[in-house]
VEXSEVEX-294452 format. One line per field, with one value per residue (C-alpha): residue number from 1; residue in three letters; x, y, z. Coordinates in Angstrom, 1 decimal. Layout:
! VEXSEVEX-294452
n <- (NUM; ...)
res <- (ALA; ...)
u <- (X; ...)
v <- (Y; ...)
w <- (Z; ...)
//
This chain:
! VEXSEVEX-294452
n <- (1; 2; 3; 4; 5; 6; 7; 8; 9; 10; 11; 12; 13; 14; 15; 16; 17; 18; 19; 20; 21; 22; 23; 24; 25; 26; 27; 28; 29; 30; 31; 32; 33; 34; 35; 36; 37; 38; 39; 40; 41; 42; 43; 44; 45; 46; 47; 48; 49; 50; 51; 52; 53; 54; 55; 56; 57; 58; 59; 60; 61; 62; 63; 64; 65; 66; 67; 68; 69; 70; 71; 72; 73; 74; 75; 76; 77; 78; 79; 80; 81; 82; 83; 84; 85; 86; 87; 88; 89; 90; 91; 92; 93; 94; 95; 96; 97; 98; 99; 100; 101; 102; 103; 104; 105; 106; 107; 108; 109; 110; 111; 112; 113; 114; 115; 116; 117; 118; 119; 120; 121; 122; 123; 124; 125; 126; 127; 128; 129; 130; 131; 132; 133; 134; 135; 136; 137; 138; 139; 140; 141; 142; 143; 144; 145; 146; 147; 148; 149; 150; 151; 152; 153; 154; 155; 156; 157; 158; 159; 160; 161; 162; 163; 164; 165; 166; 167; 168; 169; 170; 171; 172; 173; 174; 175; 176; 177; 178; 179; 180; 181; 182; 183; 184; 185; 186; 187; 188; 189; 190; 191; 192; 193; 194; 195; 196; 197; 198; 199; 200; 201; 202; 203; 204; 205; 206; 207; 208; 209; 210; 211; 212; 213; 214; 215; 216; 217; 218; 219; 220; 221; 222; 223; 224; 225; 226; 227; 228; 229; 230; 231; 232; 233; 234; 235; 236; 237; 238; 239)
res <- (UNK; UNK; UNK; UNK; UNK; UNK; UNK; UNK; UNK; UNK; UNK; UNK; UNK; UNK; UNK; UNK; UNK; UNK; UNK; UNK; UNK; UNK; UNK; UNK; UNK; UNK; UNK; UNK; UNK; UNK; UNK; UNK; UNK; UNK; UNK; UNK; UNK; UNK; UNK; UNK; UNK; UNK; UNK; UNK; UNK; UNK; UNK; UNK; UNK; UNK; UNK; UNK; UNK; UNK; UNK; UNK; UNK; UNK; UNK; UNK; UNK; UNK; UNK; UNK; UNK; UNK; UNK; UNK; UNK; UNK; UNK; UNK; UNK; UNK; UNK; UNK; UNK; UNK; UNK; UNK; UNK; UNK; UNK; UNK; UNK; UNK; UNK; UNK; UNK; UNK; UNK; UNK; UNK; UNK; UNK; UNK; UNK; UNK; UNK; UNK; UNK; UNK; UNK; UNK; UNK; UNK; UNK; UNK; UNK; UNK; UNK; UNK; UNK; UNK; UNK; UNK; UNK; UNK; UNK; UNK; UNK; UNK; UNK; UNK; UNK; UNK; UNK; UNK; UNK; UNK; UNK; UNK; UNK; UNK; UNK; UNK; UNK; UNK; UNK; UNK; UNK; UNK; UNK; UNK; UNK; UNK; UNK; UNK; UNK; UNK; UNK; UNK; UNK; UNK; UNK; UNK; UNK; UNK; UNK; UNK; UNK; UNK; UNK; UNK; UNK; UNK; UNK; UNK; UNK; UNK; UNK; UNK; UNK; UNK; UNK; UNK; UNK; UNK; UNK; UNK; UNK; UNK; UNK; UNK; UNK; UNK; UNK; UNK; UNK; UNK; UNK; UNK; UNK; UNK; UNK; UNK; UNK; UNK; UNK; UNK; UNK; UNK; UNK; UNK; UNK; UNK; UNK; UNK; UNK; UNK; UNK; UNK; UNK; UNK; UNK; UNK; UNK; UNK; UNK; UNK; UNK; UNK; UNK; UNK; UNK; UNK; UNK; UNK; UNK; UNK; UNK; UNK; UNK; UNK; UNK; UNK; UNK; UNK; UNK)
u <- (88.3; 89.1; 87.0; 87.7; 90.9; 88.9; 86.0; 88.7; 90.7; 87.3; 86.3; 89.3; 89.6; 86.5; 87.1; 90.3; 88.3; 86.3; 88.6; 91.1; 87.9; 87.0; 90.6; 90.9; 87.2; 88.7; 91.7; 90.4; 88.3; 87.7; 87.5; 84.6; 81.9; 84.4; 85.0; 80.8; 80.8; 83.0; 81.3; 78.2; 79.0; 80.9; 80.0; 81.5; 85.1; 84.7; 84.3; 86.4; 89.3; 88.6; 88.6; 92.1; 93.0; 92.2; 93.5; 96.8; 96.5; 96.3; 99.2; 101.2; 99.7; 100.6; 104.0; 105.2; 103.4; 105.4; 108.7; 107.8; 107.0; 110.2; 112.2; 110.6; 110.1; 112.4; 110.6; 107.5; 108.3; 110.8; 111.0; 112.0; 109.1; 106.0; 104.2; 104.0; 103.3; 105.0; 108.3; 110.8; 112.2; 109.3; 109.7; 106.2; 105.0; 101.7; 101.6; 98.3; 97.5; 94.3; 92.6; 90.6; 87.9; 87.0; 84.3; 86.0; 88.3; 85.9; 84.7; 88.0; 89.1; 87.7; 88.4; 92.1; 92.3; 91.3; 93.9; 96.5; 95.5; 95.9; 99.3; 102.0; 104.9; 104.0; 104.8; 101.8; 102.6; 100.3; 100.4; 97.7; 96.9; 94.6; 92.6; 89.6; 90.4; 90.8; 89.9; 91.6; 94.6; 93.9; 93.2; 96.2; 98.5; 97.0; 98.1; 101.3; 101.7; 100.3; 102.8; 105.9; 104.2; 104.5; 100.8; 99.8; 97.8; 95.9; 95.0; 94.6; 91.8; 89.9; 89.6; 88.5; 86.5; 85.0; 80.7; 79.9; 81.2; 85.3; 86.0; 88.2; 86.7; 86.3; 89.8; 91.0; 88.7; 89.7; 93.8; 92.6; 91.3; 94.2; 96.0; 98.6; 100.7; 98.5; 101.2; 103.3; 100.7; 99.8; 103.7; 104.3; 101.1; 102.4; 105.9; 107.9; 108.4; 104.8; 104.4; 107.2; 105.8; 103.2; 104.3; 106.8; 103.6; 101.5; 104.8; 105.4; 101.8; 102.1; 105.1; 103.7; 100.2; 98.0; 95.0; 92.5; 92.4; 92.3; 95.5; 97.7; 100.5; 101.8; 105.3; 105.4; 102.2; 99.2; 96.0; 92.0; 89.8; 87.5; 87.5; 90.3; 90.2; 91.4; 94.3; 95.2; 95.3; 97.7; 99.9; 99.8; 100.9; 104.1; 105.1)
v <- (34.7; 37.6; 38.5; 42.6; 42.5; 40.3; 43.0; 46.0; 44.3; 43.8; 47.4; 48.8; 47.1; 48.4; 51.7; 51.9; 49.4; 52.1; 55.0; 53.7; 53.2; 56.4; 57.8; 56.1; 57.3; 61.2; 60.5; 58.3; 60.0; 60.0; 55.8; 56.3; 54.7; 51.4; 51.3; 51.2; 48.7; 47.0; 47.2; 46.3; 43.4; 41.9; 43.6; 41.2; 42.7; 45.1; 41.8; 39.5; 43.1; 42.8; 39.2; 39.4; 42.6; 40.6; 37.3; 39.5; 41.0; 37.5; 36.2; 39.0; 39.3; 35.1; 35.9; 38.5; 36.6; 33.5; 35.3; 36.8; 33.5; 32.6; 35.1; 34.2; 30.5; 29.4; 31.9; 30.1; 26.7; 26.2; 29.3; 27.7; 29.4; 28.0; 25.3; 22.2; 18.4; 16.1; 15.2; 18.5; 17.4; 16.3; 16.3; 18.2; 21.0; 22.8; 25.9; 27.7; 31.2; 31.2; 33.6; 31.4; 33.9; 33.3; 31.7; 30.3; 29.1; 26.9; 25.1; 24.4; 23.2; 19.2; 19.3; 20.1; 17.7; 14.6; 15.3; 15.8; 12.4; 10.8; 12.5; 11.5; 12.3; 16.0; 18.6; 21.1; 24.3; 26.7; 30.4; 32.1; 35.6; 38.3; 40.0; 40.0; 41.4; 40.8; 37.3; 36.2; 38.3; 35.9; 32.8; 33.0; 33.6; 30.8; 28.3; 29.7; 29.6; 25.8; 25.2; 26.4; 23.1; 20.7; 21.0; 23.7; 20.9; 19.9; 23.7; 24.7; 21.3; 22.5; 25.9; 25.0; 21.9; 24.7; 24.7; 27.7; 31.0; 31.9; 34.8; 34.9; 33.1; 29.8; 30.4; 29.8; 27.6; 25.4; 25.8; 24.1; 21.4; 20.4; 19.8; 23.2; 24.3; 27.8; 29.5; 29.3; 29.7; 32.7; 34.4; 33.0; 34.4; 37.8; 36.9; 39.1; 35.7; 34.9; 38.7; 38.5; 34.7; 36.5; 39.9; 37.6; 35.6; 38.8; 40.5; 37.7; 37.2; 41.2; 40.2; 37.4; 39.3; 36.8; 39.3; 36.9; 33.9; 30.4; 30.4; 27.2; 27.3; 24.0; 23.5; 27.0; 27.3; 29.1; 27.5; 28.7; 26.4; 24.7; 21.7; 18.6; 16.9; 19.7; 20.3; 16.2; 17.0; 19.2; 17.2; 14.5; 16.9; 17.2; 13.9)
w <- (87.0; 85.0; 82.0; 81.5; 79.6; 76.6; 76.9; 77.1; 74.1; 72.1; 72.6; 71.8; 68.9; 67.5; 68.2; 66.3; 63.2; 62.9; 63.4; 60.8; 58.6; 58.9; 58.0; 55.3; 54.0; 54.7; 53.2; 50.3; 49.6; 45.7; 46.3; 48.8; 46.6; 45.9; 49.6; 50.3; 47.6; 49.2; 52.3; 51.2; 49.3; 52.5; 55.6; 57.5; 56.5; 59.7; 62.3; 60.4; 61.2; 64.5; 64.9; 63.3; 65.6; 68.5; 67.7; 67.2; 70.4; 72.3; 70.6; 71.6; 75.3; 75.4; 74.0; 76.9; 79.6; 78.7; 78.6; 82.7; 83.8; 82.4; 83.7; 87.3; 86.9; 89.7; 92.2; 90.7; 91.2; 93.8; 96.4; 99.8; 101.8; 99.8; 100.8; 98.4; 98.6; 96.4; 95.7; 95.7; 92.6; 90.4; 86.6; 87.0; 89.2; 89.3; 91.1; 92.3; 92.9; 94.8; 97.8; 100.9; 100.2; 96.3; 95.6; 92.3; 94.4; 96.6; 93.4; 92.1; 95.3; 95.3; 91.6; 92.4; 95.4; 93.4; 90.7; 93.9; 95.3; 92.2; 91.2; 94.3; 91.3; 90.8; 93.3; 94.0; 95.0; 96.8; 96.7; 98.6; 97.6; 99.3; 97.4; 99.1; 102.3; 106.2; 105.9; 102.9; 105.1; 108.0; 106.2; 104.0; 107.3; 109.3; 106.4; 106.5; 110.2; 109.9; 107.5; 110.3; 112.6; 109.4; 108.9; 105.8; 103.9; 106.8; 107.3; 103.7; 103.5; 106.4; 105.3; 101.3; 103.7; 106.0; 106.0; 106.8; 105.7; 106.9; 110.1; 112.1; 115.0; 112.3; 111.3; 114.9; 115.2; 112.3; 113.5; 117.2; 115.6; 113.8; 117.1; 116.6; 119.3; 119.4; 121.2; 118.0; 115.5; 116.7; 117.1; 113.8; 112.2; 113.9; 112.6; 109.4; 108.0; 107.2; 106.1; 104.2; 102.0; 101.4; 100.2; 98.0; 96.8; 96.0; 94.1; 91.8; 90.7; 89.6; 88.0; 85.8; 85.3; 87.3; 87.2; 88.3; 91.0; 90.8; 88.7; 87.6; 86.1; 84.9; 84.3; 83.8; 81.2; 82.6; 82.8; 84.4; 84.8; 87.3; 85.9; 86.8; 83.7; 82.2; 85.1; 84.6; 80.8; 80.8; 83.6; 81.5; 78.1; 80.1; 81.0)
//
């Protein structure tokens, strides 16, 4: 999960709290002793600025990130080449970004199963992402190539499921044991097509800002968490 753009917000912040404090000492300059008064008196008028700066700034951020999830929310929800479970139709869809090799991802996982067990009316959608290199590459591709035999969600359980640590060995491995015709799986993980889901997958989370893995998005409304009350929480916000 991604925590530099609040530190990068916070310190920018500050620097222009101080630099507009300092401007207006220089340019003020005959009300300097009113403004250390003032400071003095409540120095807590510098953090309660940047509070205010940044509470600004993640209003605005939320703002623009809702209007490209918008402007991409059928690509998010119903593009023909991503995996889901669920009905096609649901009034509700959850949609995960996620990477086979993220830790983050690993916890969520049996959080997000449960709520998927116990929610046959929503459609869950699952983008994988590669961010972490050759194994998140072959991990994400083997799901896909699963999916072309009618069996991603069996593949993309026994990966999360997996004991020890993903290669490539496990990943072929893991596909044998979920009876796939290896033949195909492995012209379709060679394939454009399964390049081509997951270029499509990687270009719309840069075009909705998903900076950081897992991501949900909930009937369109981002959510990070690790937890599944909070995921059935906000299914049940949109019912």
């Amino acid at each position: 999960m991604n925590k530099s753009s609040s530190f990068f917000m916070s310190l920018a912040a500050l620097v222009l709290s101080i630099a507009a404090l300092c401007l207006c000492l220089f340019c003020c300059h005959k009300k300097t002793n009113g403004v250390e008064e003032a400071l003095k008196a409540k120095p807590e008028m510098v953090i309660e600025a940047i509070q205010a700066y940044e509470q600004n700034a993640r209003e605005q951020a939320q703002a623009e990130a809702k209007k490209l999830v918008e402007a991409h929310i059928d690509e998010l929800n119903n593009d023909a080449t991503t995996p889901f479970v669920g009905p096609k139709d649901a009034k509700i869809t959850v949609v995960e970004f996620f990477d086979y090799s993220c830790g983050y991802c690993h916890r969520l996982f049996p959080e997000l199963n449960a709520v998927v067990e116990a929610n046959p009316n929503v459609k869950f959608v699952f983008k994988p992402l590669t961010f972490l290199g050759d194994v998140s590459v072959a991990a994400a591709k083997a799901s896909l190539a699963a999916a072309k035999q009618g069996k991603f969600i069996e593949m993309h359980n026994a990966l999360f499921g997996a004991n020890d640590r993903l290669t490539q060995e496990k990943i072929r491995a893991i596909a044998q044991e979920q009876g796939l015709d290896m033949s195909k799986f492995d012209a379709d993980i060679a394939s454009d097509d399964v390049a081509t889901i997951l270029k499509n997958a990687s270009e719309l989370a840069n075009a909705i800002q998903v900076n950081g893995v897992p991501a949900l998005f909930i009937n369109g409304g981002l959510l990070q968490t690790l937890d599944g009350k909070d995921i059935q929480a906000a299914i049940n916000a949109n019912k």
